[in-house]
C-alpha positions as CSV (number, residue, x, y, z in Angstrom):
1,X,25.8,-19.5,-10.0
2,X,27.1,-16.8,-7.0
3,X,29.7,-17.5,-5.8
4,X,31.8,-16.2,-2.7
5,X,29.1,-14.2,-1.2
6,X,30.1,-11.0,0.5
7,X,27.5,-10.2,3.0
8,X,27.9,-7.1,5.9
9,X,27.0,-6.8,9.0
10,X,23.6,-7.2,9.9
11,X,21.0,-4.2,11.5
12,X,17.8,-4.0,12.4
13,X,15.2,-2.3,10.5
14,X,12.3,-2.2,13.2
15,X,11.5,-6.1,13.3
16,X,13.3,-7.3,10.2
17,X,17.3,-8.0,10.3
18,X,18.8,-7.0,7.0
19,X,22.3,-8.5,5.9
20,X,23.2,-6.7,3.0
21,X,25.4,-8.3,-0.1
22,X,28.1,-6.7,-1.5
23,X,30.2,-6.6,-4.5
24,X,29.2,-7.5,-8.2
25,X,29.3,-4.4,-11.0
26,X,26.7,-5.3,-13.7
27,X,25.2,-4.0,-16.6
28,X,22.7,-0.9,-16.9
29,X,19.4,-1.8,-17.0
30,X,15.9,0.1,-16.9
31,X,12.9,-0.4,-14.5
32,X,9.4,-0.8,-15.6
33,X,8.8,2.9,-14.9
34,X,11.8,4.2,-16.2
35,X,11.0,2.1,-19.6
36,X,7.2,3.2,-19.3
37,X,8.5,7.0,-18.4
38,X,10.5,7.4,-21.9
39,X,7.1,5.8,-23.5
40,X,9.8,2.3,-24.6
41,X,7.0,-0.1,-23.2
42,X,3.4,-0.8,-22.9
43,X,1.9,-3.8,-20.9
44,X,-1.9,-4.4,-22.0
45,X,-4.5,-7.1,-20.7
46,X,-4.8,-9.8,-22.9
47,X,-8.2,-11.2,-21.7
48,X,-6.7,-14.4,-20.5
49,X,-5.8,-14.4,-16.7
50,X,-2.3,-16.0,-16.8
51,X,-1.3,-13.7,-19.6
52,X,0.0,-10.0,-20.2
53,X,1.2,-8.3,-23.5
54,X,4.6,-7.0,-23.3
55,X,5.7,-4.8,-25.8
56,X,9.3,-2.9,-25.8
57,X,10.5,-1.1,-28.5
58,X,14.1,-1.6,-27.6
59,X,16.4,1.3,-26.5
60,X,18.3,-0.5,-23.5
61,X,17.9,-3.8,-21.6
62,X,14.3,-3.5,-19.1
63,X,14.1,-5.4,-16.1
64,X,11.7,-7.2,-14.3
65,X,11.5,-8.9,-11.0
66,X,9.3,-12.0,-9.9
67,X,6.6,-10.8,-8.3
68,X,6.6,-7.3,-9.5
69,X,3.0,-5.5,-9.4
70,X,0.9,-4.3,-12.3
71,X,-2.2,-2.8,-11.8
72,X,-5.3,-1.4,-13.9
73,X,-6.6,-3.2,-17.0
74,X,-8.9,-5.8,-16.0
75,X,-7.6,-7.2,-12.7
76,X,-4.3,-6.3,-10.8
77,X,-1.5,-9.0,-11.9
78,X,2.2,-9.9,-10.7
79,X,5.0,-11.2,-13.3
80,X,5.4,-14.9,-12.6
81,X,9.4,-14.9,-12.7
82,X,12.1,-12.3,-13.4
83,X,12.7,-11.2,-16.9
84,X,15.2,-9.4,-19.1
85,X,14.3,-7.8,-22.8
86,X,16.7,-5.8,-24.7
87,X,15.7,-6.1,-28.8
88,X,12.2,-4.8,-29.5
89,X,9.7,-7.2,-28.7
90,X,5.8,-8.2,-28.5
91,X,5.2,-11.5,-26.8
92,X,2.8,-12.9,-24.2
93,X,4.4,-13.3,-20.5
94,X,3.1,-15.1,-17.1
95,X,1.3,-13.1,-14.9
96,X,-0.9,-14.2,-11.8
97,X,-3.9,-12.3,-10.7
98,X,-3.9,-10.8,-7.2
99,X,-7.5,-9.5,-7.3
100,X,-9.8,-12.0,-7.6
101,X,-13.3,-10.1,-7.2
102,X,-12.6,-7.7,-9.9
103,X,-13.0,-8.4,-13.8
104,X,-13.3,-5.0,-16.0
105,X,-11.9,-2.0,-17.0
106,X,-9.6,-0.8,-19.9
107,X,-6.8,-3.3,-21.0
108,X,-3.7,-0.8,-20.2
109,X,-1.2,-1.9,-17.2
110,X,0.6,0.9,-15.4
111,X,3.6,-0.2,-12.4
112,X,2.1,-0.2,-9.0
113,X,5.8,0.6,-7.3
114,X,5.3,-2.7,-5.2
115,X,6.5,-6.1,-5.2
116,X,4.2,-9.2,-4.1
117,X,5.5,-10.0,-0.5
118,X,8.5,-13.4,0.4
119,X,5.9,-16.2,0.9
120,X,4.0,-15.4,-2.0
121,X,7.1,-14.9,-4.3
122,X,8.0,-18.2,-2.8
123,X,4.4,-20.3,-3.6
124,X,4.7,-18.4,-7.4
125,X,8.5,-19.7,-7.7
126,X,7.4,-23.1,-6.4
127,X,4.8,-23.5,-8.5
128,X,6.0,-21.9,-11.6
129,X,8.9,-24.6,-11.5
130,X,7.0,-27.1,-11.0
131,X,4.4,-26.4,-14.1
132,X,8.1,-26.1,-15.5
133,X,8.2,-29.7,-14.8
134,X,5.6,-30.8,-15.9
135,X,4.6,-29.2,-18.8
136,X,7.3,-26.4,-19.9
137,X,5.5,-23.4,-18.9
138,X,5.5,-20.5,-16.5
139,X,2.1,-20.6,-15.2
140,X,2.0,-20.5,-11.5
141,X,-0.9,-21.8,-9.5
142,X,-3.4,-19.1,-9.3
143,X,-6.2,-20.9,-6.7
144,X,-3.0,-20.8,-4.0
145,X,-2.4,-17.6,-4.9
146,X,-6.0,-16.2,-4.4
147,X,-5.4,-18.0,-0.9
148,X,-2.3,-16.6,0.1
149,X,-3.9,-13.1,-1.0
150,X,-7.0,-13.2,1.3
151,X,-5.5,-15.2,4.1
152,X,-2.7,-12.2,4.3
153,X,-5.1,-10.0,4.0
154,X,-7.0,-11.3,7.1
155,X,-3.9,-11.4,9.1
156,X,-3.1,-7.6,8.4
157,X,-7.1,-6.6,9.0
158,X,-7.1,-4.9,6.0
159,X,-10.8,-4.7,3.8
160,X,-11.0,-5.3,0.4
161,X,-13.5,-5.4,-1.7
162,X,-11.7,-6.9,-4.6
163,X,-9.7,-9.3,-2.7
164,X,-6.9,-7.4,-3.9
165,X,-3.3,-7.6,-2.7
166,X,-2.4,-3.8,-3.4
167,X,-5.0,-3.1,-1.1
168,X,-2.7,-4.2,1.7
169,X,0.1,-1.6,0.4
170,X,-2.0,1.1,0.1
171,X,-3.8,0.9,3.8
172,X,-0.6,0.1,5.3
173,X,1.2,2.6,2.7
174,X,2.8,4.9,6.3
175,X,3.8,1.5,8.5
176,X,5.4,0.3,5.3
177,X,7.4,3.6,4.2
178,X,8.6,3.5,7.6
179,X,10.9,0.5,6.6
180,X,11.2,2.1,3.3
181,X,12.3,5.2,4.6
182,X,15.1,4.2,7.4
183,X,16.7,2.1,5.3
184,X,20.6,2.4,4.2
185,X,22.8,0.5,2.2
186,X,26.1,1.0,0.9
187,X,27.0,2.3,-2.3
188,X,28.6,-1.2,-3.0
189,X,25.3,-3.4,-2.0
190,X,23.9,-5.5,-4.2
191,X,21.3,-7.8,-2.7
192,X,20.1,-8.6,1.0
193,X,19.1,-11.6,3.3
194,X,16.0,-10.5,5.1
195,X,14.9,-12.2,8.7
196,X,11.9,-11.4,10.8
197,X,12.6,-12.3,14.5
198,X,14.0,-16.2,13.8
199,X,12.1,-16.5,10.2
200,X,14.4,-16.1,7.3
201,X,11.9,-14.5,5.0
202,X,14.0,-14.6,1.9
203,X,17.1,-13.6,-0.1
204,X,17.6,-11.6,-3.5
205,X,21.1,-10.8,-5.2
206,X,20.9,-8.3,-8.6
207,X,23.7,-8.2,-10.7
208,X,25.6,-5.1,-9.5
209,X,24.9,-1.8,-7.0
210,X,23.3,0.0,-10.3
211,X,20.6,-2.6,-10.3
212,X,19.5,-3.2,-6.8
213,X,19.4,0.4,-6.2
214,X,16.4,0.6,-8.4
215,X,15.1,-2.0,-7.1
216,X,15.6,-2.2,-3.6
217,X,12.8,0.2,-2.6
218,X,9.7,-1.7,-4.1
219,X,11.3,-5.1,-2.9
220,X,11.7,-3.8,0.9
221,X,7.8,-2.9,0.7
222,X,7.1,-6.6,-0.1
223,X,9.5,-7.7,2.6
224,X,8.3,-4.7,4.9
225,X,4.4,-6.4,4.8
226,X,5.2,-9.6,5.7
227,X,7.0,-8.2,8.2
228,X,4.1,-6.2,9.8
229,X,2.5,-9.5,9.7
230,X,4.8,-11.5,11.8
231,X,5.3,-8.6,14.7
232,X,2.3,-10.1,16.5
233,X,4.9,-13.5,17.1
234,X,7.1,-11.0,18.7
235,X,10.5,-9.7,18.4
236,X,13.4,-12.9,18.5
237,X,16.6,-13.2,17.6
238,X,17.8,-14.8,14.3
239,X,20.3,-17.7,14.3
240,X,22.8,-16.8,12.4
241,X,23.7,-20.6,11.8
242,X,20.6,-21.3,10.5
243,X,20.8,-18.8,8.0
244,X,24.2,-19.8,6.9
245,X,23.0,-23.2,6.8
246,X,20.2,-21.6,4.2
247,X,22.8,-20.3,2.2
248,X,24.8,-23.2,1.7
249,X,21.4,-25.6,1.3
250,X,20.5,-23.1,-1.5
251,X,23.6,-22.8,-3.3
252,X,24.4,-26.5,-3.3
253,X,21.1,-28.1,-4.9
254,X,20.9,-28.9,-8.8
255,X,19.4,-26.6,-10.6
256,X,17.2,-27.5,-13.8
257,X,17.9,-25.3,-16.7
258,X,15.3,-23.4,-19.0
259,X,15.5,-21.0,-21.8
260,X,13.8,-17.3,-20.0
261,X,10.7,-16.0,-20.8
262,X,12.0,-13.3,-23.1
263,X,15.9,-14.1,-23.5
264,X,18.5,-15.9,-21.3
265,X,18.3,-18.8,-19.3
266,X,17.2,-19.7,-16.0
267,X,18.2,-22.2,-13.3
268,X,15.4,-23.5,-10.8
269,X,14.9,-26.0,-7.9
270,X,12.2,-26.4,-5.3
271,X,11.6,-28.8,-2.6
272,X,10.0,-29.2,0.7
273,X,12.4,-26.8,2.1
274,X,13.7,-24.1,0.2
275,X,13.4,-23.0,-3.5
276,X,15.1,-20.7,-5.8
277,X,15.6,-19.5,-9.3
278,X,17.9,-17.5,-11.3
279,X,17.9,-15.5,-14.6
280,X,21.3,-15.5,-16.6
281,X,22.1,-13.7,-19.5
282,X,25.4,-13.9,-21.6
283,X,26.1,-16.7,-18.5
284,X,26.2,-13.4,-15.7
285,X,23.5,-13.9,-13.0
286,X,21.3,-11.0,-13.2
287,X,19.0,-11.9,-10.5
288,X,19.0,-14.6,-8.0
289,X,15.7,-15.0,-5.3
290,X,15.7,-17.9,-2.8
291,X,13.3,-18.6,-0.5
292,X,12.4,-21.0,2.4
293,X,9.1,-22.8,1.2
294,X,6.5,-21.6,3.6
């Protein structure tokens, strides 16, 4: 696991508190649209709702976070955990709809540029290790995801007629690149801890600068919407105790080991306070996510 955790001094990013992490020098790795861009990777609808094909012809390791957003084919979907592929490949990965009222289309998946926000990353992590549990697969629990999805939207006053959680991006798309936009993290950063007022919302560490960089932009627009939804509980100050006491809860539970979706391992706990996974490959953390359990 991380150890010896470098993180900077905090600021403020309208009503979130960003503590960046630094260090850690990595690998190179490719995005979903840079894989998709140089025509390396297709992702096609399956016809089964906890299901997406994946097919890389190789050509450099692709990376992909928990939660991450595809859209198009016959309902919008996120990826139920992070994933690595390197060789070529065809195989069958988790996915979770995040459009209920929608069921047609083509069968092709295109990268929405968005990441599903904390709490829901946190009920698919939960969830998805517990289905780990019980019967050795990813699938995450898509009624509490449907849930999470309208009661969000709700909250935000945002109308969709698909129930669908992009939705929420796009009519909040200018509040949302506000946090996007006046963002600014060393050339050294690696990860973050994000509060809203006292919430700790959640924490993600990538393997090196090279990675988060790519990543960091879609990942603050999932952090940035909850955040729009907690400024009505107004502004507050985080605890900084609280949020090392996080930390150390996190980092000291025992995590259960499983062989990753496409290659690597990964190490997972949940309980009735926090949960958190990790993807490792050739035993280097590539990502790490924790979460409190909402």
């Amino acid at each position: 696991m991380i150890r010896d955790l470098k993180i900077d001094e905090p600021y403020f990013l309208r009503n979130l508190v960003i503590y960046p992490i630094l260090g850690g020098n990595g690998g190179s790795f490719l995005t979903l649209e840079e894989a998709k861009e140089r025509g390396l990777l297709s992702i096609r609808d399956t016809g089964v709702v906890n299901e997406a094909e994946f097919d890389f012809d190789g050509g450099g390791n692709v990376f992909v976070l928990d939660g991450e957003e595809i859209v198009g084919a016959l309902q919008n979907r996120v990826f139920n955990t992070s994933m690595v592929a390197s060789n070529p490949v065809s195989v069958r990965v988790p996915v979770t709809c995040v459009e209920q009222n929608r069921w047609g289309g083509n069968r092709e998946f295109f990268q929405s540029g968005v990441v599903a926000y904390p709490s829901l990353r946190s009920l698919l992590a939960s969830s998805v290790t517990k289905s780990l549990k019980v019967n050795r697969s990813f699938k995450a629990d898509q009624s509490a995801v449907w849930k999470s999805v309208r009661s969000t939207l709700s909250s935000l006053r945002v109308n969709s007629v698909t129930s669908s959680m992009h939705d929420a991006y796009s009519t909040l798309r200018d509040d949302i690149n506000r946090f996007v936009e006046d963002a600014e993290f060393s050339e050294d950063t690696r990860g973050f801890i994000v509060v809203a007022g006292e919430k700790i919302l959640g924490m993600d560490i990538f393997v090196g600068p090279d990675l988060f960089k790519k990543m960091k932009k879609k990942l603050l627009r999932g952090y940035a919407l909850e955040a729009l939804g907690a400024m009505r509980g107004g502004q507050g100050e985080p605890d900084e105790t609280e949020m090392q006491n996080f930390i150390d809860y996190v980092f000291s539970r025992d995590y259960m080991e499983t062989t990753g979706v496409i290659k690597g391992k990964e190490l997972r706990f949940a309980d009735k306070k926090a949960v958190a996974h990790a993807l490792k490959l050739d035993d280097e953390v590539i990502h790490f996510a924790a979460f409190p359990v909402y």
